[in-house]
C-alpha positions as CSV (number, residue, x, y, z in Angstrom):
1,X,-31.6,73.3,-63.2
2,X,-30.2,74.7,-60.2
3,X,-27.5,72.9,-58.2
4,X,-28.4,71.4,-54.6
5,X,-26.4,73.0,-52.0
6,X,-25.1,71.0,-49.1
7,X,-25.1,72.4,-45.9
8,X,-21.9,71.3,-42.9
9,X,-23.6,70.5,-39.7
10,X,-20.4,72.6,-37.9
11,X,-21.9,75.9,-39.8
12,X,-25.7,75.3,-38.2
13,X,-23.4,75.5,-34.9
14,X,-21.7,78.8,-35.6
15,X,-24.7,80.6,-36.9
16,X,-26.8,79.9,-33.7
17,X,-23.7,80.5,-31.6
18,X,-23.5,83.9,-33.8
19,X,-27.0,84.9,-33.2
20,X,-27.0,83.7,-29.4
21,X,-23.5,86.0,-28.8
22,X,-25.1,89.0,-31.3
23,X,-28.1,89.0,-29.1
24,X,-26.7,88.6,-25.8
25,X,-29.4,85.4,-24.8
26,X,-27.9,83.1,-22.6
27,X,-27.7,79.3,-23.8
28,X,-30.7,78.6,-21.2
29,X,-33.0,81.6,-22.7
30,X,-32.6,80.3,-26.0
31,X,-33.6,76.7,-24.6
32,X,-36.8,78.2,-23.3
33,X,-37.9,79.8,-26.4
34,X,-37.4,76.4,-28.7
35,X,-38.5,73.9,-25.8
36,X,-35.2,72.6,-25.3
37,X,-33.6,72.4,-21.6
38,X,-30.1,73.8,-21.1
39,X,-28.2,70.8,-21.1
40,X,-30.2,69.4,-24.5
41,X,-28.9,73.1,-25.9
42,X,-25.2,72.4,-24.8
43,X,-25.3,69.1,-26.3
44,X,-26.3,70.4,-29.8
45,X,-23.9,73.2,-29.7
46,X,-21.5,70.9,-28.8
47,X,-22.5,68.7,-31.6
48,X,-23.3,65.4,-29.3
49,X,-27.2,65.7,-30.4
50,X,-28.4,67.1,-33.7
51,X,-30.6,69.8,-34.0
52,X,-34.4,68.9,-35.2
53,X,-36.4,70.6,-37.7
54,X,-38.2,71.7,-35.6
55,X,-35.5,73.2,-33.4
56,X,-34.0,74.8,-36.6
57,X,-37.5,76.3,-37.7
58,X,-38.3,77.4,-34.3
59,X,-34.8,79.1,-34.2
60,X,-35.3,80.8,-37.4
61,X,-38.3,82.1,-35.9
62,X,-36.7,83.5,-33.1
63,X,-34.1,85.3,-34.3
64,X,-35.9,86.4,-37.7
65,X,-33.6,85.0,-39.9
66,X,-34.5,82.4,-42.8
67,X,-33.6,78.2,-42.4
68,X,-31.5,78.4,-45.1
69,X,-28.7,81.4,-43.1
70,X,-29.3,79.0,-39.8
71,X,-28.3,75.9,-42.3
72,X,-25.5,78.4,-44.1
73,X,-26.8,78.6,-47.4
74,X,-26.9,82.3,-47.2
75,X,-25.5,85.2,-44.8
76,X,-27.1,85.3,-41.4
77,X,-27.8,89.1,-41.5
């Protein structure tokens, strides 16, 4: 049986910073293509608020990448 991986909240932060930075969208881009406003964006990447499901599936989405690179489970590519 394989072992459950844990994933550290502070990596799902760094990966979406990564992709935002890597792709040049601004904070309030990204918070239009999720359905988030800009200040709900800052307070996830800030860690105030926690990202939802469907935020994290909706982010994966838009940058192409799987849920388990946003969650750090493997390389965001």
């Amino acid at each position: 049986m394989n072992e459950l991986q844990s994933c550290n909240y502070g990596d799902v932060i760094k990966n979406i910073d990564t992709l935002l930075d890597s792709s040049g969208m601004s904070r309030a881009e990204y918070g239009r293509h999720i359905g988030l406003g800009r200040s709900a964006v800052s307070q996830k990447l800030l860690g105030k608020l926690s990202f939802t499901l469907k935020d994290i599936t909706a982010t994966a989405d838009l940058f192409h990448v799987s849920v388990d690179a946003l969650l750090g489970r493997e390389a965001v590519k």
